[in-house]
C-alpha positions as CSV (number, residue, x, y, z in Angstrom):
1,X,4.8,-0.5,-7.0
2,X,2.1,-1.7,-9.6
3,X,3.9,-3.4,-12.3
4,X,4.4,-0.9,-15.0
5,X,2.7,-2.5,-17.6
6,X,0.3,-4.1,-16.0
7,X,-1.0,-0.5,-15.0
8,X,-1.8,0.5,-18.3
9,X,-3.9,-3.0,-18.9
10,X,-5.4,-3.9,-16.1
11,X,-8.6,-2.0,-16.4
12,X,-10.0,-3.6,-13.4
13,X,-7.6,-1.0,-11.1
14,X,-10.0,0.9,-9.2
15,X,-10.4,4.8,-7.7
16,X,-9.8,4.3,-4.6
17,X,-12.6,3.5,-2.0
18,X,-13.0,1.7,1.5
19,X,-16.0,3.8,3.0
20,X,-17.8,3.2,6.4
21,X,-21.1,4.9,5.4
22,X,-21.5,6.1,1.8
23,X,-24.5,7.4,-0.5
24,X,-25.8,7.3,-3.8
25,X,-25.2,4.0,-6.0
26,X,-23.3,2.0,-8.1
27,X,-23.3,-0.8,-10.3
28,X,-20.5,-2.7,-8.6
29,X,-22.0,-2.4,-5.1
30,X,-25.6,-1.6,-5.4
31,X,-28.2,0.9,-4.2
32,X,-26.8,3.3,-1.1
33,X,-23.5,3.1,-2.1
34,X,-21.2,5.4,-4.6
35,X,-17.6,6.3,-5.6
36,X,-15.6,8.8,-3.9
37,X,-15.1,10.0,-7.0
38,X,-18.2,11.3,-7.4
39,X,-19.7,11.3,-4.1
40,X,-18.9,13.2,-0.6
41,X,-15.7,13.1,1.5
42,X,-15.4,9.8,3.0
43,X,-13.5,8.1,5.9
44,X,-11.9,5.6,4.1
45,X,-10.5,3.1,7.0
46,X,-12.5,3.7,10.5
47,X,-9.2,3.7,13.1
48,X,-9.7,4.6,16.7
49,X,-9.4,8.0,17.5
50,X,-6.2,8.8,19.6
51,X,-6.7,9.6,23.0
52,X,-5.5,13.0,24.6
53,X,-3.2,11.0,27.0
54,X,-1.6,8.7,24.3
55,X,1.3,10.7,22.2
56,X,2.3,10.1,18.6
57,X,5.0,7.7,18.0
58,X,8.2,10.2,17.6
59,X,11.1,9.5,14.8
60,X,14.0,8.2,15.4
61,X,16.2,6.1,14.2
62,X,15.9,2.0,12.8
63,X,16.3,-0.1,16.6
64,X,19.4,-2.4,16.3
65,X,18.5,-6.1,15.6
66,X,17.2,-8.2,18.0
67,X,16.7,-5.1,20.3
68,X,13.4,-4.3,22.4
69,X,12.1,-1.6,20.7
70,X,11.4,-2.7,17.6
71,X,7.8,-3.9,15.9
72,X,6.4,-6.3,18.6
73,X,5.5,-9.2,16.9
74,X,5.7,-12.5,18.7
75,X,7.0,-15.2,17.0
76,X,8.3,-13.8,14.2
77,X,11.6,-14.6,13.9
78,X,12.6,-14.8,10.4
79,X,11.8,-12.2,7.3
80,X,9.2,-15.2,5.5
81,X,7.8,-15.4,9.5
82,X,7.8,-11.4,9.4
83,X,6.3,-10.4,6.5
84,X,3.5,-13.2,6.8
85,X,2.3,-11.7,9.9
86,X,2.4,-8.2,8.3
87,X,0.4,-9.5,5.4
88,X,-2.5,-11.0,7.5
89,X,-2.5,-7.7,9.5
90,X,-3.2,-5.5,6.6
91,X,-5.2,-8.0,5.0
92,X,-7.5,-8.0,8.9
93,X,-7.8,-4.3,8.3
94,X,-9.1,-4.2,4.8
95,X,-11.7,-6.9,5.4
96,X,-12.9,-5.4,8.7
97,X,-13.7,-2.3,6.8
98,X,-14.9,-4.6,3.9
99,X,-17.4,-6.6,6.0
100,X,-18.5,-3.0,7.8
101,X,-19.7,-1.7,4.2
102,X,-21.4,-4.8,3.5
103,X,-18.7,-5.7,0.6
104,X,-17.4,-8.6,-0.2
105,X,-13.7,-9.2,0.0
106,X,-11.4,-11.8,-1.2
107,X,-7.6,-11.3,0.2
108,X,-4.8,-11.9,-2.4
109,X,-2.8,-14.6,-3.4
110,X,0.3,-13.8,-1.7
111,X,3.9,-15.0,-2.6
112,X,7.2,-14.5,-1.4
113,X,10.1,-15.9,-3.3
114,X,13.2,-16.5,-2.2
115,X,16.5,-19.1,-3.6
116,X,16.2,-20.4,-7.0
117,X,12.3,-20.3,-6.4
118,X,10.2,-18.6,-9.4
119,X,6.5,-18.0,-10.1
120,X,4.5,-17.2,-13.4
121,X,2.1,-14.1,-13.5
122,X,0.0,-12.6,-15.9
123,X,1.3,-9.8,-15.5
124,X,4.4,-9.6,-18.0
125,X,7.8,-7.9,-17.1
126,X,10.0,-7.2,-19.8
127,X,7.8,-9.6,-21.3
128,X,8.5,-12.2,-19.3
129,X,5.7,-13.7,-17.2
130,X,8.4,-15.2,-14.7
131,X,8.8,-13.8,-11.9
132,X,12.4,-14.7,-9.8
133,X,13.7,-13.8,-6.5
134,X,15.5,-10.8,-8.0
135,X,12.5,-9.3,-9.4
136,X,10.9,-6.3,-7.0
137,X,7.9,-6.0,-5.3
138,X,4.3,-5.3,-7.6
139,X,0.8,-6.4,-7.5
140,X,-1.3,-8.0,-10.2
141,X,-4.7,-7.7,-11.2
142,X,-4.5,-10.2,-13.8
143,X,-4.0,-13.1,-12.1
144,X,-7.3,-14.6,-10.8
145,X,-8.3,-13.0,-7.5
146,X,-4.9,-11.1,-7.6
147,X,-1.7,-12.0,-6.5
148,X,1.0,-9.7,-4.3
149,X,4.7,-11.1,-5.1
150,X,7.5,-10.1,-2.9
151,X,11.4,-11.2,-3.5
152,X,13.8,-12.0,-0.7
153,X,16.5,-10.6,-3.3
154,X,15.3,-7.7,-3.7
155,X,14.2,-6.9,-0.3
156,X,17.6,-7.8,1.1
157,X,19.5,-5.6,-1.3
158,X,17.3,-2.4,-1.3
159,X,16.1,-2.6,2.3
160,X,18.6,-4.5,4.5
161,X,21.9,-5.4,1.8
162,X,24.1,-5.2,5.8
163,X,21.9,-6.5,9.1
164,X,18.8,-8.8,9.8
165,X,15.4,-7.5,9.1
166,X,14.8,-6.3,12.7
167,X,17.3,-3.4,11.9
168,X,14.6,-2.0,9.6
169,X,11.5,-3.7,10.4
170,X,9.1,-1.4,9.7
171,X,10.3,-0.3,6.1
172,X,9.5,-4.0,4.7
173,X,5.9,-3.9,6.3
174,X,5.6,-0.7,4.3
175,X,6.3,-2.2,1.4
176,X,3.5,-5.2,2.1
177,X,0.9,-2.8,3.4
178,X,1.5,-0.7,-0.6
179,X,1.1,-3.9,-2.2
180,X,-1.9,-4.5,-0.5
181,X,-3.1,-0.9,-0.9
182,X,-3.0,-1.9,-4.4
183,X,-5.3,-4.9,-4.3
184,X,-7.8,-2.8,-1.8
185,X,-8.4,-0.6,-5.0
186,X,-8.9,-3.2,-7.2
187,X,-11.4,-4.9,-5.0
188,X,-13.1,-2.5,-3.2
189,X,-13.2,0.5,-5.6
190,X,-15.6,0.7,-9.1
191,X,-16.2,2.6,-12.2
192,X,-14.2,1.6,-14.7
193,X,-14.8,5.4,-16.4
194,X,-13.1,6.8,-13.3
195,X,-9.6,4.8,-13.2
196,X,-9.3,5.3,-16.8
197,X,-8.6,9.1,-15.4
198,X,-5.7,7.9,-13.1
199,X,-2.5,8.5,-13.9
200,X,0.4,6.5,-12.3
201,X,1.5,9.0,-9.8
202,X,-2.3,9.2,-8.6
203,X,-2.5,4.7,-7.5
204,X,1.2,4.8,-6.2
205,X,1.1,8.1,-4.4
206,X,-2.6,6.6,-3.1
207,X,-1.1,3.1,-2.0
208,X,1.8,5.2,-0.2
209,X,-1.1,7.1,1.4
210,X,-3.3,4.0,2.8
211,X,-0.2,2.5,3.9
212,X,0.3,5.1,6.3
213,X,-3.3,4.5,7.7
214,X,-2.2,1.0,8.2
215,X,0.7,2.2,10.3
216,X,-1.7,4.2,12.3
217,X,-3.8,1.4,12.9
218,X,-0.5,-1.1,14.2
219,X,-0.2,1.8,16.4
220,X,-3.6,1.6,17.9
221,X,-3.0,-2.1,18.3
222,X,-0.1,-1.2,20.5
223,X,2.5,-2.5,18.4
224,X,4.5,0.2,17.0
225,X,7.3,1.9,18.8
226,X,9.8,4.6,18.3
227,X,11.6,4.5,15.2
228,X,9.8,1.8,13.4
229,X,7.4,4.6,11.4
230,X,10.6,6.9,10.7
231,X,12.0,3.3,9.5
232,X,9.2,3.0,6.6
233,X,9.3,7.1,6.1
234,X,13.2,6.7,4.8
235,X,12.4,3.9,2.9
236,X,9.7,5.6,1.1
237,X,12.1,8.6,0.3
238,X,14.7,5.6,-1.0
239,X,12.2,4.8,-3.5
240,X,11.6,7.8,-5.2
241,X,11.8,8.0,-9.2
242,X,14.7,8.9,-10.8
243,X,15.8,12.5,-10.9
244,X,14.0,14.1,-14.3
245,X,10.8,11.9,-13.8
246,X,8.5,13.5,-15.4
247,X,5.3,13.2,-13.3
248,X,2.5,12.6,-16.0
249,X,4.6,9.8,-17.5
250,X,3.2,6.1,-17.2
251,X,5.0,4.0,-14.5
252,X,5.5,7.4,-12.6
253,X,5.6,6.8,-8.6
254,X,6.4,10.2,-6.9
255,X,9.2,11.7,-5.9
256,X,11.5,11.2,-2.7
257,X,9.7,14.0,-0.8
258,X,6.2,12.9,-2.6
259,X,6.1,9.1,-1.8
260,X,7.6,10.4,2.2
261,X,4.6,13.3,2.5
262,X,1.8,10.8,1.1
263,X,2.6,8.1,3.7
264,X,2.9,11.0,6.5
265,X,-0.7,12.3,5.5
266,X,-2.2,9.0,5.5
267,X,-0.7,8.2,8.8
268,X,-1.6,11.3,10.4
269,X,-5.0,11.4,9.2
270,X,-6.5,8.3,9.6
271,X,-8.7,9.0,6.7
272,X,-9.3,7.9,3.3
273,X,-10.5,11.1,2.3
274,X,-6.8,12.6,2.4
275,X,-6.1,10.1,0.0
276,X,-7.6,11.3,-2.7
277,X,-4.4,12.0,-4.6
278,X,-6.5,13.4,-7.8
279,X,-7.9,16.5,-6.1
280,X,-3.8,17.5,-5.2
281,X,-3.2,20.8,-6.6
282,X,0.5,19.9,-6.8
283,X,-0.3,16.8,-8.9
284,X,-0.8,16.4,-12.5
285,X,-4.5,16.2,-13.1
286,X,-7.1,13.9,-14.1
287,X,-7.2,12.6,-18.2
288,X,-9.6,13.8,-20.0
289,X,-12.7,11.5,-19.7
């Protein structure tokens, strides 16, 4: 989740865009480039096509700890161990497709707090700029480069409050690869005009969306298995607004069934064009320019 303030002032936050082969032109990327939200249907994140033999990862339920069958990643033993490796793997996707596009790509500052360990951000909470281990999951644009901040304290108490990360693996890499959804658009997307058109529901619902590509593309990499996609799918349904959440107001995230359906389409598709949450008919609309 974006912080809710920082939303509203961080004009930087772009419409979302991570094309492969694009035309027209900008004035953040230069001649034979231009913004989805303008231009044609784009692939947003080029992932291998699946082949006939190979069969979607089915749902089922979170493995049991320590249990083959869970996310294969070698050496990752503890949650800082875990989510580092998740980080650097969504970061490797964004700056293949970066470098593809000819565009420049700087990864986030990344922090994960956990103990008595705080960090300042310019991105105010409750206006506070300190950020402790309690405090959930957001992004910031205001900090130089941008920084993702993830809290053991709130990871172990919405996620995993009874068992060891490997139980749910796969719902704390979703919530890394929507962080980092959120820097992607910041980074790799342009015109300010545009994202002063986005509501809330349109970035989160988007971020939920290119998450799901990134599970398609640990699938390609032979790395997901059985349960661990249905893992981040539940999670997403956990984390849903309140009941009576209006969905043009600010801070607004999507629904239980929303945030579950936008990860499914961006995992089943493989394409950035199905992310375009602002041309959903069940979606609020655009602001007025």
């Amino acid at each position: 989740m974006v912080l809710r303030r920082a939303l509203l002032i961080c004009s930087g936050l772009l419409a979302v865009w991570l094309a492969s082969v694009v035309q027209g032109s900008s004035p953040a990327l230069g001649a034979g480039q231009q913004s989805v939200a303008t231009g044609p249907a784009t692939r947003l994140v080029q992932i291998t096509p699946e082949p006939a033999n190979e069969r979607r990862v089915p749902p089922g339920r979170a493995c049991p700890p320590n249990t083959p069958g869970c996310l294969k990643t070698p050496g990752a033993t503890t949650y800082a161990s875990f989510l580092e490796w998740v980080a650097k793997n969504v970061d490797r996707m964004y700056k293949r497709e970066a470098d593809a596009a000819d565009v420049p790509w700087t990864s986030p500052r990344y922090h994960l707090l956990s103990g008595g360990k705080t960090a300042r951000t310019g991105c105010a909470s409750g206006g506070s700029e300190l950020v402790t281990a309690d405090t959930g999951p957001f992004w910031c644009g205001l900090d130089r480069g941008g920084s993702i901040y993830l809290t053991m304290g709130w990871l172990k108490k919405e996620a995993f409050p009874s068992g060891s990360y490997r139980s749910k693996d796969f719902a704390l890499a979703y919530v890394v690869a929507h962080e980092w959804a959120h820097h992607a658009q910041y980074r790799l997307l342009f015109t300010d005009t545009f994202v002063s058109r986005l509501r809330s529901i349109h970035v989160e619902l988007m971020a939920d969306c290119l998450a799901g590509i990134w599970a398609r593309s640990v699938y390609h990499q032979s790395l997901l298995e059985p349960g661990d996609f249905a893992e981040a799918v539940d999670f997403a349904m956990a984390l849903g607004d309140y009941p009576g959440t209006r969905p043009e107001s600010e801070g607004a995230h999507g629904t239980s069934k929303q945030r579950s359906e936008w990860l499914r389409r961006g995992y089943d598709s493989a394409s950035g064009a199905s992310c375009r949450t602002w041309e959903s008919k069940s979606l609020p609309p655009l602001l007025p320019p």
